[in-house]
C-alpha positions in Angstrom: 39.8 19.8 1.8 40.4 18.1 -1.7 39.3 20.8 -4.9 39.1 17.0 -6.5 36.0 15.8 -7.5 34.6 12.2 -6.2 35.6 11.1 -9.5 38.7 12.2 -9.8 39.2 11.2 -6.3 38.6 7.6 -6.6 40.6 7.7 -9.9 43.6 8.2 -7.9 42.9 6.0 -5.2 42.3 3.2 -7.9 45.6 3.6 -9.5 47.3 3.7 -6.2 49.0 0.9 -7.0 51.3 2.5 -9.5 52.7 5.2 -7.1 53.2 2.4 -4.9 55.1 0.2 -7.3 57.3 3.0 -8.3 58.4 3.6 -5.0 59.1 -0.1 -4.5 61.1 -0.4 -7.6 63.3 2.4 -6.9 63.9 0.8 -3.8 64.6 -2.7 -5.2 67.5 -0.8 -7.2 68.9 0.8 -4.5 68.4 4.4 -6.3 68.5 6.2 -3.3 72.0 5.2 -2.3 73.1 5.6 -5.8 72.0 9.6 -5.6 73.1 10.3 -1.6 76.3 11.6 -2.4 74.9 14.2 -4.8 73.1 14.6 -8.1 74.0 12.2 -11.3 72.9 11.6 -14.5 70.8 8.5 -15.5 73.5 7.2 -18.1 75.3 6.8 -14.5 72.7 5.7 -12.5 71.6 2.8 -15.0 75.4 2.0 -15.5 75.7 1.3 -11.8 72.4 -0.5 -10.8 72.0 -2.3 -14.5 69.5 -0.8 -16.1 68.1 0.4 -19.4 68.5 4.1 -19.3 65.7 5.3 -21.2 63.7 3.5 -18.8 64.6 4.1 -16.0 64.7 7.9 -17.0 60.8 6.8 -17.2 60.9 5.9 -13.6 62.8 8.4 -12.0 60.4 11.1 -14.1 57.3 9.3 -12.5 59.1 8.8 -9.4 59.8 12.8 -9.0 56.5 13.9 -9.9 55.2 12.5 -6.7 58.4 13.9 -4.8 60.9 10.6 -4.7 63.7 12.5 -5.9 64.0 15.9 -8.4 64.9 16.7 -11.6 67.5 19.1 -11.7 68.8 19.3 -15.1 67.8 17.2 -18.4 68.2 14.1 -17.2 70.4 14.5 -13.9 68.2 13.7 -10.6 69.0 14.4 -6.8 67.7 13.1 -3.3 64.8 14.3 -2.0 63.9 14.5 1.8 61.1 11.9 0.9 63.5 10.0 -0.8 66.2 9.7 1.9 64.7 6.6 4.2 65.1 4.2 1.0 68.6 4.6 1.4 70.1 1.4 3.2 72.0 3.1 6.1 68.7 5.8 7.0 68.2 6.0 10.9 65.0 4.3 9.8 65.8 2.9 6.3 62.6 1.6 4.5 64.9 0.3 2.0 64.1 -3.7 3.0 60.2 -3.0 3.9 60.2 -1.7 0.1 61.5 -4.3 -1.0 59.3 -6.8 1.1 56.2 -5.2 -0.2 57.1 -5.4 -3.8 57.7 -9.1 -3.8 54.9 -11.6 -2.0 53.3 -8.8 -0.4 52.2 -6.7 -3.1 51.5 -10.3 -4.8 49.2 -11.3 -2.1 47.4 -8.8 -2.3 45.9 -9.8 -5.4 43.8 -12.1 -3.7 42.2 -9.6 -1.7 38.5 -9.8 -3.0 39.4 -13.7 -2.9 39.8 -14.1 0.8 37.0 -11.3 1.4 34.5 -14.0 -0.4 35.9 -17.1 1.8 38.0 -17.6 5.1 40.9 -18.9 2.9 44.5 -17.7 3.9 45.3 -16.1 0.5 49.5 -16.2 1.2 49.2 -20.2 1.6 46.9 -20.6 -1.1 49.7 -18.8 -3.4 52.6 -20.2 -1.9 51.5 -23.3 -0.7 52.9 -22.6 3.0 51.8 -20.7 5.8 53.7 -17.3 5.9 56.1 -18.4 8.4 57.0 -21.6 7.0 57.8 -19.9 4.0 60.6 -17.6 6.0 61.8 -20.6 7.6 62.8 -22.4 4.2 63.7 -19.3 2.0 66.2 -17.0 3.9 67.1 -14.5 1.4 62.8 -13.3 2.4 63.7 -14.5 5.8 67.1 -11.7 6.1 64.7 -9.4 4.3 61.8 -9.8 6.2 64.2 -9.7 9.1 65.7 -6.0 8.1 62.4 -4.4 6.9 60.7 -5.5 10.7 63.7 -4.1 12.2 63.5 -0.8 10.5 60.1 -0.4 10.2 60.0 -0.9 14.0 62.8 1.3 15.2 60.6 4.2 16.0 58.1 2.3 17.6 60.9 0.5 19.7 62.1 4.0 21.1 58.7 5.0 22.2 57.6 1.8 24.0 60.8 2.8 25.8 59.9 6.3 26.6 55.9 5.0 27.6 56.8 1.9 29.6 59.0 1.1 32.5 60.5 -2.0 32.4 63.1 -1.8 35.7 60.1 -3.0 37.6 61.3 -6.5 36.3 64.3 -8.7 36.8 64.2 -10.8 33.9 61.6 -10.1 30.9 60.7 -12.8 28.5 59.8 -11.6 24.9 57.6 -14.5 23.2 58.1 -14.5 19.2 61.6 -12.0 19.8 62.3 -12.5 16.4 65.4 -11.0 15.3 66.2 -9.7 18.9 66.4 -6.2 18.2 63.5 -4.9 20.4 64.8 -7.0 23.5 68.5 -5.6 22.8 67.3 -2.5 23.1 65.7 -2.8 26.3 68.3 -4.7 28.2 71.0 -1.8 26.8 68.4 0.8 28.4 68.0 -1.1 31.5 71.9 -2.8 32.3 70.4 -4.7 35.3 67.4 -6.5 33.7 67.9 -9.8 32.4 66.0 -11.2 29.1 64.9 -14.0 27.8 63.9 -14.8 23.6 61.5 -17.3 23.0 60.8 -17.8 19.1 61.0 -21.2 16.3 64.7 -22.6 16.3 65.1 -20.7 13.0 64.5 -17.5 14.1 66.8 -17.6 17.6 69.6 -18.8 15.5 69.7 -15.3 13.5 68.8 -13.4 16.8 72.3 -14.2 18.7 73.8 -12.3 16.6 72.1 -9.3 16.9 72.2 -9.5 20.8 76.0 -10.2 20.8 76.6 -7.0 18.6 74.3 -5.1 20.9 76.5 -6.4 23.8 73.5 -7.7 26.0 74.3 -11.5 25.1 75.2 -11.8 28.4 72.0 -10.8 30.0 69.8 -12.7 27.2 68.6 -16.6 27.3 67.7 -18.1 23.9 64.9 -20.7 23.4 64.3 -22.1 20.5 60.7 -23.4 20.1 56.7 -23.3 19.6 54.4 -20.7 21.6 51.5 -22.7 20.4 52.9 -25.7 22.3 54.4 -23.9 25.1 55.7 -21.1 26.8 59.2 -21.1 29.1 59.1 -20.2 32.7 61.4 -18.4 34.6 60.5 -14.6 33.9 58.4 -12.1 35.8 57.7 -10.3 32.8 56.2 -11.2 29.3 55.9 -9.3 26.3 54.9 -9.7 22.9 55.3 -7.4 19.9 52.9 -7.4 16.5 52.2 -11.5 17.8 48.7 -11.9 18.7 47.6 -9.6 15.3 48.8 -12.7 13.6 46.5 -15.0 14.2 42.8 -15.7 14.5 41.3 -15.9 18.3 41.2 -19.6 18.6 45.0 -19.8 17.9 45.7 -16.5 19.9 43.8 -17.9 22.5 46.3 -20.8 22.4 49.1 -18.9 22.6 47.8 -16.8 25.4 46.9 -19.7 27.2 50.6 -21.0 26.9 51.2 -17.9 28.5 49.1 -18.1 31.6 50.3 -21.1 32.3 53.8 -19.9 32.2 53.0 -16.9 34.9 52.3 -16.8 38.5 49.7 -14.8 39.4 49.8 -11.0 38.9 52.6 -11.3 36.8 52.2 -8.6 33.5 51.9 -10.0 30.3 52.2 -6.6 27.7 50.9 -7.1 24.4 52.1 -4.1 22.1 49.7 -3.9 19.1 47.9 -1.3 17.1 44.8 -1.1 18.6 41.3 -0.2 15.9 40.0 2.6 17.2 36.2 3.5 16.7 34.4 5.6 14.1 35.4 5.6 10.5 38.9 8.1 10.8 41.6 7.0 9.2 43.8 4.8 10.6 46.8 2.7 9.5 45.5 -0.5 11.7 42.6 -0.8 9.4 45.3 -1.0 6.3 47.2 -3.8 8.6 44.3 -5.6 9.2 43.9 -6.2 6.2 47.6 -7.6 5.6 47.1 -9.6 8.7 43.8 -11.4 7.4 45.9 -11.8 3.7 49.2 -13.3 4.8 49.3 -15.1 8.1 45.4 -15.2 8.8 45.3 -12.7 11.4 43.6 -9.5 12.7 43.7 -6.0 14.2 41.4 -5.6 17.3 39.6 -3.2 19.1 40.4 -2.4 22.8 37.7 -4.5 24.0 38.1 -7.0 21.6 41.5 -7.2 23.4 40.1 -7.2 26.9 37.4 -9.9 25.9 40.4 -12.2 24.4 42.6 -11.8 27.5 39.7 -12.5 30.5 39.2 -15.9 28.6 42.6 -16.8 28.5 43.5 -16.1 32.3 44.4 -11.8 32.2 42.6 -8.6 33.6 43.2 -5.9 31.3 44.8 -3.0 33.6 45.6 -0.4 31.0 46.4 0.6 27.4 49.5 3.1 27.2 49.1 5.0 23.9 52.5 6.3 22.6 54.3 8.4 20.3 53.6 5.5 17.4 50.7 4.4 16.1 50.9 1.1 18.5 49.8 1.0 22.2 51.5 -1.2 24.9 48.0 -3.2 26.4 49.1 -4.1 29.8 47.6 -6.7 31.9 48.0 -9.3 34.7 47.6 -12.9 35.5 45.4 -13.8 37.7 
């Protein structure tokens, strides 16, 4: 338990935002792959990533004090163990999902108390787009969005792996794919199942390439379209990752609807989502949640939040398989 007091408590939490920016900054200039190879001396470090270096001295002696790096002479910093997934080529590089946050995310935030007094979506009232949109028409935040999703999701890819069998299927369709990196990695684990990507023409263009270099492009269909105006037949599986938390119920009910009328009965449609759990621990799907209402409108729900959405669209919750990740894999069937 904390020695803090409440006030010094909820100083902290208040200036939160600062520890968070200069993480994000020293991921925007690529710091940490600057200091992998060994220690080096600011002079160096703002010579190569263009910076003032009296200043960024500043940063990287804020940045150590909360253990992003360490000072081991006057002026000469090394890698820390908290500091080695902002490198760019980490198992699980944060490098892009820093660099996400930093830009409209931390900006969106902003508007939090804003979109807590109204039902506005605060991204499109910024940006003048709905979040999505916005990918479609700037892709240097498309590629990045594209690479922070990817990492950020690696670990939770390898555990719906290990929770869930998918052999039971002969061809699985995952609905909003995006970059293809979660349905490449189940066709590679399972070399006779067959896939199918759904997701906006946009989007499947930049996923054939990640299924040809993951050598399934053989096994895998792409579809470019609209979930809330259909769904494509043919599979006798359905999944969707970190989809319905996007949206509101009436346009998750739209999509899940598409859905239905996509399967034959008893067919399993997975949804894989964080699920709010009761009671007021701490959990990272109440921090979502909130990013979901801020940027494309959405929400986090409940378990029977879930099960209430799904029996009006057409689906009998069977199970929720918890798994090594925060997120659960909510199984259910047509019917």
């Amino acid at each position: 338990m904390s020695s803090a007091s409440p006030v010094e408590q909820l100083m902290e939490m208040i200036g939160g935002f600062q520890i968070s920016q200069v993480v994000l900054t020293v991921g925007e200039l690529g710091l940490a792959d600057l200091l992998k190879d060994g220690p080096c001396s600011v002079e160096d470090l703002a010579q190569d990533c263009g910076a003032n270096p009296e200043r960024l001295y500043r940063l990287l002696r804020a940045a150590a004090s909360v253990g992003v790096f360490a000072e081991t002479d006057p002026h000469v910093f090394k890698m820390t163990p908290l500091a080695e997934p902002l490198a760019s080529d980490h198992p699980y590089s944060l490098r892009s999902f820093s660099q996400m946050m930093r830009d409209e995310h931390f900006a969106v935030w902003g508007r939090l108390a804003s979109a807590v007094r109204s039902d506005e979506n605060a991204f499109q009232e910024m940006y003048g787009q709905e979040f999505f949109t916005y990918l479609g028409d700037h892709p240097k935040s498309a590629a990045i969005f594209d690479a922070a999703m990817t990492s950020y999701h690696g670990r939770e890819t390898e555990a719906i792996l290990d929770a869930y069998d998918f052999s039971q299927f002969d061809m699985i369709a995952d609905i909003g794919g995006g970059n293809g990196s979660k349905l490449a990695a189940v066709l590679t684990k399972h070399p006779q199942l067959r896939g199918l990507l759904f997701d906006l023409p946009h989007v499947v263009e930049r996923a054939a390439e990640k299924l040809e270099s993951s050598r399934v492009s053989d096994r895998a269909t792409l579809i470019g379209g609209d979930f809330f105006a259909e769904v494509p037949r043919s599979a006798d599986g359905y999944m969707m990752r970190h989809i319905i938390h996007d949206w509101d119920d009436e346009k998750s009910t739209l999509i899940l609807k598409n859905c239905r009328a996509a399967m034959e009965p008893g067919q399993k449609l997975l949804l894989i989502e964080y699920i709010i759990p009761p009671g007021n621990e701490p959990s990272f799907g109440k921090f979502i949640d909130l990013t979901m209402m801020l940027i494309p409108g959405g929400k986090e729900r409940t378990e029977a939040e879930y099960r209430d959405l799904l029996a009006g669209c057409g689906f009998q919750l069977e199970r929720v398989i918890n798994t090594t990740q925060p997120i659960s894999i909510i199984e259910s069937s047509a019917v």
